[in-house]
mmCIF file of the N, C-alpha and C atoms, coordinates in Angstrom:
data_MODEL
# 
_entry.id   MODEL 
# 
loop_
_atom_site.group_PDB 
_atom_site.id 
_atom_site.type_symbol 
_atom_site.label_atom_id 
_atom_site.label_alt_id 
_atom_site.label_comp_id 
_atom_site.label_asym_id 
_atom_site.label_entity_id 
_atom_site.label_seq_id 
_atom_site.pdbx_PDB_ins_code 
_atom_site.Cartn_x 
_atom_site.Cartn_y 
_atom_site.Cartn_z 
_atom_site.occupancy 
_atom_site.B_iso_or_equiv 
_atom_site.pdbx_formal_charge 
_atom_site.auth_seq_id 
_atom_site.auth_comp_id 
_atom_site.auth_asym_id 
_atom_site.auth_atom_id 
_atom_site.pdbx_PDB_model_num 
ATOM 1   N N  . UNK A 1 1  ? 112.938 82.386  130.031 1.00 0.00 ? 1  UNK A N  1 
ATOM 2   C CA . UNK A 1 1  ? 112.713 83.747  130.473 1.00 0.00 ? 1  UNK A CA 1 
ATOM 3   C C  . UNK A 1 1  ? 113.634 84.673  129.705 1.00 0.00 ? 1  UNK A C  1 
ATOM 4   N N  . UNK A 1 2  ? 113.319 85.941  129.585 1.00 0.00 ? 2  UNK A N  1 
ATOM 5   C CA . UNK A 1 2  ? 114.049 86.824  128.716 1.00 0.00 ? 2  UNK A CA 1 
ATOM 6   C C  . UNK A 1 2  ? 115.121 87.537  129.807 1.00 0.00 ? 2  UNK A C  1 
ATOM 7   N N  . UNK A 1 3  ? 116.282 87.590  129.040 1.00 0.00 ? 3  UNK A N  1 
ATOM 8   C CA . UNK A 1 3  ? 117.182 88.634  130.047 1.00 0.00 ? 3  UNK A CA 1 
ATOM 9   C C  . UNK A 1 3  ? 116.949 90.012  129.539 1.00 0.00 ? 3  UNK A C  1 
ATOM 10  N N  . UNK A 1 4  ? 116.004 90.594  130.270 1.00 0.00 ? 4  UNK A N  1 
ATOM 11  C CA . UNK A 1 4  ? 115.832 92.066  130.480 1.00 0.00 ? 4  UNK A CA 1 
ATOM 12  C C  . UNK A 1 4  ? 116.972 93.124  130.380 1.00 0.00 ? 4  UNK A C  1 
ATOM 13  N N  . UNK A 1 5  ? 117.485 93.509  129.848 1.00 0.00 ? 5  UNK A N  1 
ATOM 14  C CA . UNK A 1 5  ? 117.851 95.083  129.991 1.00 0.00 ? 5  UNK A CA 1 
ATOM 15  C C  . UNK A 1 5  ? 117.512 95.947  131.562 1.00 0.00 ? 5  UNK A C  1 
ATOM 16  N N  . UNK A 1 6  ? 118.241 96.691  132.296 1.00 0.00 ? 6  UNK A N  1 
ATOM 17  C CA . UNK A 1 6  ? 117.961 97.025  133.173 1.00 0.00 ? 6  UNK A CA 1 
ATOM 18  C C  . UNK A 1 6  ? 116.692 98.213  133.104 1.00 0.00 ? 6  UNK A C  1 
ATOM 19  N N  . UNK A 1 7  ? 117.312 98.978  131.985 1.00 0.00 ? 7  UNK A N  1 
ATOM 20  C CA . UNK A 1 7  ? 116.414 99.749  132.188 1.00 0.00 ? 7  UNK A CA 1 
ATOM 21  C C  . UNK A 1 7  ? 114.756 100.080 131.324 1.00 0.00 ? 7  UNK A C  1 
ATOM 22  N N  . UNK A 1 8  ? 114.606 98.580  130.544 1.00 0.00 ? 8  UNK A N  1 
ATOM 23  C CA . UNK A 1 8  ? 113.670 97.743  130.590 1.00 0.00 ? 8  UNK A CA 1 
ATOM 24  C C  . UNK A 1 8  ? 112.517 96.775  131.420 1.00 0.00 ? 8  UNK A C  1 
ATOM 25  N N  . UNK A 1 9  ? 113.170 96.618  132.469 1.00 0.00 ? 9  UNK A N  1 
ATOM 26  C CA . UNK A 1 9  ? 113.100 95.794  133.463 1.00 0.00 ? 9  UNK A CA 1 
ATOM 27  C C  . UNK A 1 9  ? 111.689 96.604  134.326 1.00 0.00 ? 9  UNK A C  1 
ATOM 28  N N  . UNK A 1 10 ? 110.646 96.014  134.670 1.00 0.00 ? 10 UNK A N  1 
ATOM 29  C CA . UNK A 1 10 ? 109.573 96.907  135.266 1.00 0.00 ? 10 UNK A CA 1 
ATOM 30  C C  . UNK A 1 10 ? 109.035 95.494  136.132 1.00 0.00 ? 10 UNK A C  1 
ATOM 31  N N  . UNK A 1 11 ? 108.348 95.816  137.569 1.00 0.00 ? 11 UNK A N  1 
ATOM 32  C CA . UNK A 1 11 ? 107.638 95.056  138.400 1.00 0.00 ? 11 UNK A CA 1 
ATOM 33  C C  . UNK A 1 11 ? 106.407 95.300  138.036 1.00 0.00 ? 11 UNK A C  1 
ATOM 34  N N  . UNK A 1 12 ? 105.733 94.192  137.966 1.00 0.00 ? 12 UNK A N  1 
ATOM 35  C CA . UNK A 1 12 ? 104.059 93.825  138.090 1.00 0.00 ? 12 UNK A CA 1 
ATOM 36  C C  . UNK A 1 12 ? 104.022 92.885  138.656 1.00 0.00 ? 12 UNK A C  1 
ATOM 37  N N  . UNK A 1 13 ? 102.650 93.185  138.990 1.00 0.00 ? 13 UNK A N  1 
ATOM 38  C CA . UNK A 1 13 ? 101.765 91.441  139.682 1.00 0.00 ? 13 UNK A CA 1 
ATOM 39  C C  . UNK A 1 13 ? 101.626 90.955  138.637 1.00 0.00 ? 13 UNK A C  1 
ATOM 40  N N  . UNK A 1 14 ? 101.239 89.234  139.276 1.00 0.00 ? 14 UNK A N  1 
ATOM 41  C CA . UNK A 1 14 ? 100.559 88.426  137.988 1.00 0.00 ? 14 UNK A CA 1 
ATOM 42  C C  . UNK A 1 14 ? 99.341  88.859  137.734 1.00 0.00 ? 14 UNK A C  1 
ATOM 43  N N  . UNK A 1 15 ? 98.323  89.521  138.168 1.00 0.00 ? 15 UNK A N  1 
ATOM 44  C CA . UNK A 1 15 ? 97.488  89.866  138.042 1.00 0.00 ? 15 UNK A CA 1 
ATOM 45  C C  . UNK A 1 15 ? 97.299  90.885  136.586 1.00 0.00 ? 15 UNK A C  1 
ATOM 46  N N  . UNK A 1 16 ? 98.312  91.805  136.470 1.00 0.00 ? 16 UNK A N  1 
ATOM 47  C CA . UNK A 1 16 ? 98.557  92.998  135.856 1.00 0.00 ? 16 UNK A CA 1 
ATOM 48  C C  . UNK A 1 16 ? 99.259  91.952  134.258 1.00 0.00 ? 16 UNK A C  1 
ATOM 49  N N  . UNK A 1 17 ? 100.314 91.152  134.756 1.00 0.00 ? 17 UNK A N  1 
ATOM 50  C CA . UNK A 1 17 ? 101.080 90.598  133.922 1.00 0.00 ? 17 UNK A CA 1 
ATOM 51  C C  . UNK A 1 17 ? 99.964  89.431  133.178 1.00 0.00 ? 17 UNK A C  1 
ATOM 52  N N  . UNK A 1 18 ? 99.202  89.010  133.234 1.00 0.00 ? 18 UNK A N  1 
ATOM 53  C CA . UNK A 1 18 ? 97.918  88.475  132.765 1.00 0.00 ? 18 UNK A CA 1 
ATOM 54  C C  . UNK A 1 18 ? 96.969  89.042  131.887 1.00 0.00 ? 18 UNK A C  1 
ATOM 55  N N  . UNK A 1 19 ? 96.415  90.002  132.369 1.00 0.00 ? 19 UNK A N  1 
ATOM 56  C CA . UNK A 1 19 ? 96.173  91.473  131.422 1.00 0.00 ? 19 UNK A CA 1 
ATOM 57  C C  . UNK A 1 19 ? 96.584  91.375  130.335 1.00 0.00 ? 19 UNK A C  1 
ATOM 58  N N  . UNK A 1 20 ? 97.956  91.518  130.623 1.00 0.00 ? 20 UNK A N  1 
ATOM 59  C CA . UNK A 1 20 ? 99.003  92.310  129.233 1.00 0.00 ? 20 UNK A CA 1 
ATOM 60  C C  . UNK A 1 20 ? 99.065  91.561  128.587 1.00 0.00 ? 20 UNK A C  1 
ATOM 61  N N  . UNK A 1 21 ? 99.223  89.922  128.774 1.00 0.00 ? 21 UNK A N  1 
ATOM 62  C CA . UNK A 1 21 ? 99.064  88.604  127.724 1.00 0.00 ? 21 UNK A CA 1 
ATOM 63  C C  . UNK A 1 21 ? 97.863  88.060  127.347 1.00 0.00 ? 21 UNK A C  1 
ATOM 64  N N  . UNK A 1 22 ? 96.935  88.360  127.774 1.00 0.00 ? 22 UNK A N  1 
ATOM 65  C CA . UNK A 1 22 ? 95.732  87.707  127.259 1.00 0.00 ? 22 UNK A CA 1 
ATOM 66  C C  . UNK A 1 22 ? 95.216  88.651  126.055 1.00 0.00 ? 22 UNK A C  1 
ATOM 67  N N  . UNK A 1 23 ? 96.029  89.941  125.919 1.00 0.00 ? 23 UNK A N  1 
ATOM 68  C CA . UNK A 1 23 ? 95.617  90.702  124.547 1.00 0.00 ? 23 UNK A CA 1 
ATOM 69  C C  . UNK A 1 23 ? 94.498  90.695  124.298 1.00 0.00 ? 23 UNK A C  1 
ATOM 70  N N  . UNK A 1 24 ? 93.605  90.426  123.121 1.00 0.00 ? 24 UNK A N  1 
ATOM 71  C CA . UNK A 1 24 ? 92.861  90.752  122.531 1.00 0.00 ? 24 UNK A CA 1 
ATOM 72  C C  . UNK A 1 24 ? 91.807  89.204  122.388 1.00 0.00 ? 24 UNK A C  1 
ATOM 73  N N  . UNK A 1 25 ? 91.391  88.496  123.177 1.00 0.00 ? 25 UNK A N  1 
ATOM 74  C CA . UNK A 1 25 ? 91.063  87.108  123.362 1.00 0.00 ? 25 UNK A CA 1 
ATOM 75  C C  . UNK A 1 25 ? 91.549  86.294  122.989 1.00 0.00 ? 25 UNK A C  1 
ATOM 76  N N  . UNK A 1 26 ? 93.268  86.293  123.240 1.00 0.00 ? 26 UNK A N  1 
ATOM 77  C CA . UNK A 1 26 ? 93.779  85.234  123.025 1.00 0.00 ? 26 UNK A CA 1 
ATOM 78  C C  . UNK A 1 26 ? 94.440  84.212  124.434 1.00 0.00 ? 26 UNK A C  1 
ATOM 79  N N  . UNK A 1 27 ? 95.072  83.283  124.699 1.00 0.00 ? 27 UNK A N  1 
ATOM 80  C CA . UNK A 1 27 ? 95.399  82.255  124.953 1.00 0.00 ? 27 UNK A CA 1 
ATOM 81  C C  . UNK A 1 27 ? 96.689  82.988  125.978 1.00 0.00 ? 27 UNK A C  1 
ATOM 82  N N  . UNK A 1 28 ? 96.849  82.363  127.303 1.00 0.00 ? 28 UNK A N  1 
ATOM 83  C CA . UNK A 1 28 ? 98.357  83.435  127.662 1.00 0.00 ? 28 UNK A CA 1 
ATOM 84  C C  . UNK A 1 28 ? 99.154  82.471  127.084 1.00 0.00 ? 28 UNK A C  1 
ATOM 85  N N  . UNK A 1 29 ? 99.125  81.231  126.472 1.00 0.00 ? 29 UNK A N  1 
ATOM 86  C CA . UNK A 1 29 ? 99.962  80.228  126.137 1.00 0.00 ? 29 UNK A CA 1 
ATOM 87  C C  . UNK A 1 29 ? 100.315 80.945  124.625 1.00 0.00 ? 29 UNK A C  1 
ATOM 88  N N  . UNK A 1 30 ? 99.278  81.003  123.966 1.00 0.00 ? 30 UNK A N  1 
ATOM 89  C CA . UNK A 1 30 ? 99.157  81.662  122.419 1.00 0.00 ? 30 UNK A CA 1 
ATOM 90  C C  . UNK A 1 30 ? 100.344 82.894  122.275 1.00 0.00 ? 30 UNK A C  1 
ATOM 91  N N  . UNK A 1 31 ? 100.013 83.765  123.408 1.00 0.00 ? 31 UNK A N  1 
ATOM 92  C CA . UNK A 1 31 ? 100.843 85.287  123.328 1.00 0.00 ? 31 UNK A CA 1 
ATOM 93  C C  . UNK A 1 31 ? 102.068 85.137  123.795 1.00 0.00 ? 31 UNK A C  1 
ATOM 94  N N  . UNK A 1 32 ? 102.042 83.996  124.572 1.00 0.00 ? 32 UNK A N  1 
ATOM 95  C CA . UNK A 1 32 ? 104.167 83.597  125.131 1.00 0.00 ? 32 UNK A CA 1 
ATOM 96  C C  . UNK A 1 32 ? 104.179 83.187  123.697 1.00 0.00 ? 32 UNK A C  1 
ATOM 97  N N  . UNK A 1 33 ? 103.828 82.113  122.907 1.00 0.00 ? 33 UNK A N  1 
ATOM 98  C CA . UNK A 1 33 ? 104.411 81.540  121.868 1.00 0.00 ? 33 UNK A CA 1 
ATOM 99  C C  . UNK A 1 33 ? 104.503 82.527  120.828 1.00 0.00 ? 33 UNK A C  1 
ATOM 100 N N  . UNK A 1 34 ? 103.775 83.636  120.676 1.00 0.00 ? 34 UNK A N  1 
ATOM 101 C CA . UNK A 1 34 ? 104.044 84.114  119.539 1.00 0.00 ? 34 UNK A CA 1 
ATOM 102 C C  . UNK A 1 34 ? 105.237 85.384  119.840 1.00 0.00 ? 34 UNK A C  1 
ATOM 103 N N  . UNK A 1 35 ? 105.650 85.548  121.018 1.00 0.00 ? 35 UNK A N  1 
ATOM 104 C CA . UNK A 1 35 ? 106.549 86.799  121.403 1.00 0.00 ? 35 UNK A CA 1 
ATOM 105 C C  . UNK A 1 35 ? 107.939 85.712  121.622 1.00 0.00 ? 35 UNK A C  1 
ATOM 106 N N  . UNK A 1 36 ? 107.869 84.450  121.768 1.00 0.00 ? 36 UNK A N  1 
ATOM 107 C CA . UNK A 1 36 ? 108.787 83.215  121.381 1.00 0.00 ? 36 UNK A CA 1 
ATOM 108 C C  . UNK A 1 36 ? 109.226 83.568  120.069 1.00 0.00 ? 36 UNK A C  1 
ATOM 109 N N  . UNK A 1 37 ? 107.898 83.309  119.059 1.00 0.00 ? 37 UNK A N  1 
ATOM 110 C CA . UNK A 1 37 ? 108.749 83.555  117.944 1.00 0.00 ? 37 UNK A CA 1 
ATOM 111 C C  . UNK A 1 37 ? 109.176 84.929  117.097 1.00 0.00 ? 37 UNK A C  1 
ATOM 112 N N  . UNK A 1 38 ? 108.241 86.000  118.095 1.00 0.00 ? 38 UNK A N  1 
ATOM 113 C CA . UNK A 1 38 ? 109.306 87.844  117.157 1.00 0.00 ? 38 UNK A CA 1 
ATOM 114 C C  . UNK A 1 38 ? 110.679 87.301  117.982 1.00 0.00 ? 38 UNK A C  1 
ATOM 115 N N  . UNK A 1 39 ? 111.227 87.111  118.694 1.00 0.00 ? 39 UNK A N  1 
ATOM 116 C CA . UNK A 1 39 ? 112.403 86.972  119.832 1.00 0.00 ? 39 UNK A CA 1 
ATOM 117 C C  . UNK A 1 39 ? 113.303 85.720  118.547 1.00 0.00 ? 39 UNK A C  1 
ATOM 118 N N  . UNK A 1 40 ? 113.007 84.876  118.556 1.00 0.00 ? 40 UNK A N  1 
ATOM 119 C CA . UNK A 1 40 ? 113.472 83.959  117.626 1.00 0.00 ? 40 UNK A CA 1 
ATOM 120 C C  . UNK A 1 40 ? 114.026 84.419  116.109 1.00 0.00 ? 40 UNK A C  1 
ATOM 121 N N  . UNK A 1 41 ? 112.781 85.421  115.112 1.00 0.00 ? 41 UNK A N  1 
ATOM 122 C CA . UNK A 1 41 ? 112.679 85.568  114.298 1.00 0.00 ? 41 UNK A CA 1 
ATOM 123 C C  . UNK A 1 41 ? 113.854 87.236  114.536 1.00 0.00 ? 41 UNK A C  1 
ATOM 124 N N  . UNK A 1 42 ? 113.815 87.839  115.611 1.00 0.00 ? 42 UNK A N  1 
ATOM 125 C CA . UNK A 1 42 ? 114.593 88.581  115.667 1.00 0.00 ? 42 UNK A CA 1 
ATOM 126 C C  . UNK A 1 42 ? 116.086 88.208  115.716 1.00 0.00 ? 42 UNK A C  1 
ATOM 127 N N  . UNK A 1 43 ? 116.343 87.376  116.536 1.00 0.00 ? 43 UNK A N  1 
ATOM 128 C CA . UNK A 1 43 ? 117.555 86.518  116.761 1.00 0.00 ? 43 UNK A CA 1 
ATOM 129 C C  . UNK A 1 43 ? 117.773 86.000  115.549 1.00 0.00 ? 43 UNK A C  1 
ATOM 130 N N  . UNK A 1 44 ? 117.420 85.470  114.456 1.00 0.00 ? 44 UNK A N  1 
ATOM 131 C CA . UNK A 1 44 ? 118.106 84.833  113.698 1.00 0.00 ? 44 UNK A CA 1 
ATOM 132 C C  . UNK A 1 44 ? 118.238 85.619  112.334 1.00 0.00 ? 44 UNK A C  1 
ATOM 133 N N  . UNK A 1 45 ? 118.197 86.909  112.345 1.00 0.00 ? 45 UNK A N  1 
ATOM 134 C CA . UNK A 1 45 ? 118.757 88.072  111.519 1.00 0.00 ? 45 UNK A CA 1 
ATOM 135 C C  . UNK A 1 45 ? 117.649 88.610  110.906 1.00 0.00 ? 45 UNK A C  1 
ATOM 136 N N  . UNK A 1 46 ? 116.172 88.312  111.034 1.00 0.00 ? 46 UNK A N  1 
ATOM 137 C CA . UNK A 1 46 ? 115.086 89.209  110.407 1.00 0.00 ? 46 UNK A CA 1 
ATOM 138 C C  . UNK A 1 46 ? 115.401 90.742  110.906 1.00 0.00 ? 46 UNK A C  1 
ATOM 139 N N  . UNK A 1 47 ? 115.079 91.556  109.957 1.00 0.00 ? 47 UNK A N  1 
ATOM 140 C CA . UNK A 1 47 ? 116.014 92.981  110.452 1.00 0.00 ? 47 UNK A CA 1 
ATOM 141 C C  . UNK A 1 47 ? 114.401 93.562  110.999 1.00 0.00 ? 47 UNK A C  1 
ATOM 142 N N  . UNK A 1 48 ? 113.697 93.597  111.459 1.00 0.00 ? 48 UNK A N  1 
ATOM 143 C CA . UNK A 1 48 ? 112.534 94.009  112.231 1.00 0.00 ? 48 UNK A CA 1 
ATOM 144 C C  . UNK A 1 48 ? 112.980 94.970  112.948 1.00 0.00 ? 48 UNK A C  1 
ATOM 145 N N  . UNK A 1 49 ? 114.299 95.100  114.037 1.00 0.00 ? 49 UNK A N  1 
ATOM 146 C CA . UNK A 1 49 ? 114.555 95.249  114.696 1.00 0.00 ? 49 UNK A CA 1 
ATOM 147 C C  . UNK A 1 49 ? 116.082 95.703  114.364 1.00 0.00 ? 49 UNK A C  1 
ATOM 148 N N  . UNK A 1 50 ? 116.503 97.112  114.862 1.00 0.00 ? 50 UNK A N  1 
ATOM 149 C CA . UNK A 1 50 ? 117.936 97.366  114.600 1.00 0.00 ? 50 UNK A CA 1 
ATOM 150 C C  . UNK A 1 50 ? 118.804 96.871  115.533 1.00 0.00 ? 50 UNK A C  1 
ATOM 151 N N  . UNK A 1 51 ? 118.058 96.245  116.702 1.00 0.00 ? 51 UNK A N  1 
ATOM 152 C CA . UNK A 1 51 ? 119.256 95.623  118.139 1.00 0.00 ? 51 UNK A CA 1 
ATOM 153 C C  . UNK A 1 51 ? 118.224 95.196  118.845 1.00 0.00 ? 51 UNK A C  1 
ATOM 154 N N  . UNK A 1 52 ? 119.212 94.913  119.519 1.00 0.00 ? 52 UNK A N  1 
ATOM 155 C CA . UNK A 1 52 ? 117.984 93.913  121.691 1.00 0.00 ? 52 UNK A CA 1 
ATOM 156 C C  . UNK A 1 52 ? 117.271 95.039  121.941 1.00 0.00 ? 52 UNK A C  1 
ATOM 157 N N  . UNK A 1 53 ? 117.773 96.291  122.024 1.00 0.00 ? 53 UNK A N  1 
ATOM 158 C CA . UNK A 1 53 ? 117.339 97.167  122.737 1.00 0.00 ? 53 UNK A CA 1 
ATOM 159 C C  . UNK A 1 53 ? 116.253 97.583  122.012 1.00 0.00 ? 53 UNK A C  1 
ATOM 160 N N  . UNK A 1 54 ? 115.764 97.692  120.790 1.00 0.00 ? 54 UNK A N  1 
ATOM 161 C CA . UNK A 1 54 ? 114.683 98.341  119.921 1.00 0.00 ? 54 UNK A CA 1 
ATOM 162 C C  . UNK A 1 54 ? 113.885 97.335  120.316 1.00 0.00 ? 54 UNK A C  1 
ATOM 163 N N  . UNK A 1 55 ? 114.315 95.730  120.359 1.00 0.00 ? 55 UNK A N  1 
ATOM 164 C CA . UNK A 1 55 ? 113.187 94.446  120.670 1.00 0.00 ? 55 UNK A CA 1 
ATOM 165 C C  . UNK A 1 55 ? 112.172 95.039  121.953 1.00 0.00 ? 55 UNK A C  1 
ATOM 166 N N  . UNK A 1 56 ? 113.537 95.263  123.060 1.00 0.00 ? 56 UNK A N  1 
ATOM 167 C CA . UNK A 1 56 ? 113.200 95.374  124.192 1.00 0.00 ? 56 UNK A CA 1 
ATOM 168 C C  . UNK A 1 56 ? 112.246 96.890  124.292 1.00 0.00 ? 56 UNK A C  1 
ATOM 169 N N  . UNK A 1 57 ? 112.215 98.063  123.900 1.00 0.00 ? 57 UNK A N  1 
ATOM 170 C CA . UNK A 1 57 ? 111.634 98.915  123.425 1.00 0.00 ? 57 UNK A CA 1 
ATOM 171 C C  . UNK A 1 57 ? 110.173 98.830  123.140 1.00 0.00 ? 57 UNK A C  1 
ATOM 172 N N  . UNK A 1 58 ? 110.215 97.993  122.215 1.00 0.00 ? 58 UNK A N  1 
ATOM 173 C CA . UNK A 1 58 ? 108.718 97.791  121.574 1.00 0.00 ? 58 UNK A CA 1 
ATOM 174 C C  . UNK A 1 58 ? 108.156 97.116  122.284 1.00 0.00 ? 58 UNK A C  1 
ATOM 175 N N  . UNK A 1 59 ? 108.702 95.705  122.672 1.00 0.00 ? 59 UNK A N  1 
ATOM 176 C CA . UNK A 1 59 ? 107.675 94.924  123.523 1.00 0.00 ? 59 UNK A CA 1 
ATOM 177 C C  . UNK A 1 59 ? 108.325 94.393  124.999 1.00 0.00 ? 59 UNK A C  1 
ATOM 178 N N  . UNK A 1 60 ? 108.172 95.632  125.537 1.00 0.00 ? 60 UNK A N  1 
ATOM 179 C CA . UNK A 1 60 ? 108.957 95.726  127.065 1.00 0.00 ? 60 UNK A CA 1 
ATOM 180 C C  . UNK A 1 60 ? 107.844 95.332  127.753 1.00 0.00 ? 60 UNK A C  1 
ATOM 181 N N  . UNK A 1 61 ? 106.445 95.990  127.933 1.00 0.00 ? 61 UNK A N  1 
ATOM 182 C CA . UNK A 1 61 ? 105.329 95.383  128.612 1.00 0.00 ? 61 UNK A CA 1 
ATOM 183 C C  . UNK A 1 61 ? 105.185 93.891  128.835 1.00 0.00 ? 61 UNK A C  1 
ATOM 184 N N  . UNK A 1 62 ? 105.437 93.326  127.231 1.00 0.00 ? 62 UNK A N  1 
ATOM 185 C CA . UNK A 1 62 ? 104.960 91.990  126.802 1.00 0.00 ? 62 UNK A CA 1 
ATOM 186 C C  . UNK A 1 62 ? 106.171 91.148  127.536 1.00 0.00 ? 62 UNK A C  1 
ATOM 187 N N  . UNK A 1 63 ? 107.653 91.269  127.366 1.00 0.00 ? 63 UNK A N  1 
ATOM 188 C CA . UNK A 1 63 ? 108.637 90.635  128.082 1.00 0.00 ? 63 UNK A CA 1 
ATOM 189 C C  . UNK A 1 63 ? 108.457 90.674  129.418 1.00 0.00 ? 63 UNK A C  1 
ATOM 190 N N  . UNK A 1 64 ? 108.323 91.636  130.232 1.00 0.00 ? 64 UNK A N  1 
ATOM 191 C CA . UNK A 1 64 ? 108.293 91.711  131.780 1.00 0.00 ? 64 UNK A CA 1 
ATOM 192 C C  . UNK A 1 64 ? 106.866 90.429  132.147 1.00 0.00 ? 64 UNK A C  1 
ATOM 193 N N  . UNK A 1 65 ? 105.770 91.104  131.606 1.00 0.00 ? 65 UNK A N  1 
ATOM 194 C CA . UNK A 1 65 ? 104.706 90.191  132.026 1.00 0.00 ? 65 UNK A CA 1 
ATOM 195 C C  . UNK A 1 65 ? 104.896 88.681  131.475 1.00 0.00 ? 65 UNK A C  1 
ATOM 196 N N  . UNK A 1 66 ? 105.727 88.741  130.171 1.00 0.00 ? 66 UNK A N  1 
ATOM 197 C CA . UNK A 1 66 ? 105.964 86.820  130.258 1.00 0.00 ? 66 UNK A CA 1 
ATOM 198 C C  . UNK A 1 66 ? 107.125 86.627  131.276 1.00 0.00 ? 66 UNK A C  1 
ATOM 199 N N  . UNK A 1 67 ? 108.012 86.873  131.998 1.00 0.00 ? 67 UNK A N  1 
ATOM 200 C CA . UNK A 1 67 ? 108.876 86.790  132.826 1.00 0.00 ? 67 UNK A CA 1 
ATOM 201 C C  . UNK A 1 67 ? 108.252 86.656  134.111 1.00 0.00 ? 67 UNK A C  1 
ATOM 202 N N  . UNK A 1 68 ? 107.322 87.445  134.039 1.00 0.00 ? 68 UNK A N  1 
ATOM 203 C CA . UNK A 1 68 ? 106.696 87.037  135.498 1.00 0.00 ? 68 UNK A CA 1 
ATOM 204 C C  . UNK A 1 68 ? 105.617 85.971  135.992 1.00 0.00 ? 68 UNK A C  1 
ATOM 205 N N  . UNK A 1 69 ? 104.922 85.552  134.737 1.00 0.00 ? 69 UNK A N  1 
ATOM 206 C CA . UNK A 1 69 ? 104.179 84.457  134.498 1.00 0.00 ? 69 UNK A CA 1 
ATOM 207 C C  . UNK A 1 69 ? 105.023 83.628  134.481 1.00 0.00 ? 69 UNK A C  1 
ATOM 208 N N  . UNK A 1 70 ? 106.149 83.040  133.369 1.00 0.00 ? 70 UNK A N  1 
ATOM 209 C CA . UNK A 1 70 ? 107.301 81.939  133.857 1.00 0.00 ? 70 UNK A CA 1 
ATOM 210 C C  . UNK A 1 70 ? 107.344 82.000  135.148 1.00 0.00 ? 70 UNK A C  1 
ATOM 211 N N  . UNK A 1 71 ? 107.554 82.786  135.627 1.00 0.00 ? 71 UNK A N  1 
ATOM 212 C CA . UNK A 1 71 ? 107.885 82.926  137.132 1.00 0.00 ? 71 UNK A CA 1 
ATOM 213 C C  . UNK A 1 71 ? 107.285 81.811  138.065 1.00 0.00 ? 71 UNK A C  1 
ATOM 214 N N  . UNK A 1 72 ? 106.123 82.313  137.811 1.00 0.00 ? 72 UNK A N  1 
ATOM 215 C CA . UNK A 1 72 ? 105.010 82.086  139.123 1.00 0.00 ? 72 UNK A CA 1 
ATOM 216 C C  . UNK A 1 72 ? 104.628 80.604  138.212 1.00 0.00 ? 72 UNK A C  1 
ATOM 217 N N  . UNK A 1 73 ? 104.510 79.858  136.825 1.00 0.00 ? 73 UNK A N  1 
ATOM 218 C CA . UNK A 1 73 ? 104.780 78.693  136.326 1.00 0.00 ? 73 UNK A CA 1 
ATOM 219 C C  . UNK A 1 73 ? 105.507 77.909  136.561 1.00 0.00 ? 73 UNK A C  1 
ATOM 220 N N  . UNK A 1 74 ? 107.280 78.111  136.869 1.00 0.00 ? 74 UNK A N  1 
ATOM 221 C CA . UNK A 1 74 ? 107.716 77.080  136.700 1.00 0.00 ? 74 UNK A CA 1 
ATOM 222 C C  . UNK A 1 74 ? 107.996 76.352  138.026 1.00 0.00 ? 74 UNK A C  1 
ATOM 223 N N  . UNK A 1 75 ? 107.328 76.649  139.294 1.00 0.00 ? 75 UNK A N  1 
ATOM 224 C CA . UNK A 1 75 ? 106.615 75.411  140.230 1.00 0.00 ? 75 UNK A CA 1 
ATOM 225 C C  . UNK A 1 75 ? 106.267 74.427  139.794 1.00 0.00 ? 75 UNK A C  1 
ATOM 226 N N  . UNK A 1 76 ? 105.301 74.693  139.113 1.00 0.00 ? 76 UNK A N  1 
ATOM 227 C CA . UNK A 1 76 ? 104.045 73.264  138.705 1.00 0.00 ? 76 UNK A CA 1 
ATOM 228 C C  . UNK A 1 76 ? 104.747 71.952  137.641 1.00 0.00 ? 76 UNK A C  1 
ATOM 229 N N  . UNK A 1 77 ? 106.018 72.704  137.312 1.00 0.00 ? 77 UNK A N  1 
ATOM 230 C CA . UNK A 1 77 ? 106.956 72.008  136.131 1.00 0.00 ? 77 UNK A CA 1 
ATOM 231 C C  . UNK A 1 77 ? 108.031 71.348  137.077 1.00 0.00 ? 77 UNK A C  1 
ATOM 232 N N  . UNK A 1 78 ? 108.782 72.223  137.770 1.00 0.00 ? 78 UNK A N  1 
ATOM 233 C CA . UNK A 1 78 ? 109.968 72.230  138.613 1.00 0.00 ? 78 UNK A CA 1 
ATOM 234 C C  . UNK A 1 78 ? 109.768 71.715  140.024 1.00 0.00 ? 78 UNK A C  1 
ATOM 235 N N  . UNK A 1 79 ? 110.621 70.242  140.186 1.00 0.00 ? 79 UNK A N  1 
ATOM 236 C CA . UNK A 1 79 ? 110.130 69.746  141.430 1.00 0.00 ? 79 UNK A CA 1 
ATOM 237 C C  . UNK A 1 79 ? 111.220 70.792  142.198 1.00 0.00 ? 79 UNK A C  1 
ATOM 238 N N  . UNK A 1 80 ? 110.473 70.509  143.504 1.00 0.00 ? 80 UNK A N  1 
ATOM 239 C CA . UNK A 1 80 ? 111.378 71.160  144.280 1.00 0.00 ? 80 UNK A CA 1 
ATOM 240 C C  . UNK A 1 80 ? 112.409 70.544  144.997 1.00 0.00 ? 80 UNK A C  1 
# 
């Protein structure tokens, strides 16, 4: 899960947060993995990005709604 910025940080349903990852007919597995790797590719000095906060900026929609999908996922992974 991403550590949000506070004032980044926005509530949705999964409903809403589903939406926002299924993009353009893709996969919600496809759109976590590829915002895995801008996050990665940002982290390891590609200058895309002047800081967290420009990351968090651009794809604030896309972070909240994969945060909340992990969310409501890691049941089915995580015994209790």
């Amino acid at each position: 899960m991403y550590n949000i910025p506070d004032f980044y940080k926005r509530h949705m349903s999964l409903d809403e947060a589903v939406l926002i990852m299924r993009g353009n007919n893709n996969t919600i597995i496809d759109m976590m993995e590829n915002l895995d790797e801008k996050w990665e590719l940002h982290c390891s000095g590609h200058h895309f990005f002047a800081n967290d906060d420009e990351f968090f900026q651009v794809w604030e929609h896309e972070v909240n709604a994969y945060n909340v999908i992990k969310q409501h996922m890691m049941p089915l992974f995580v015994g209790e």
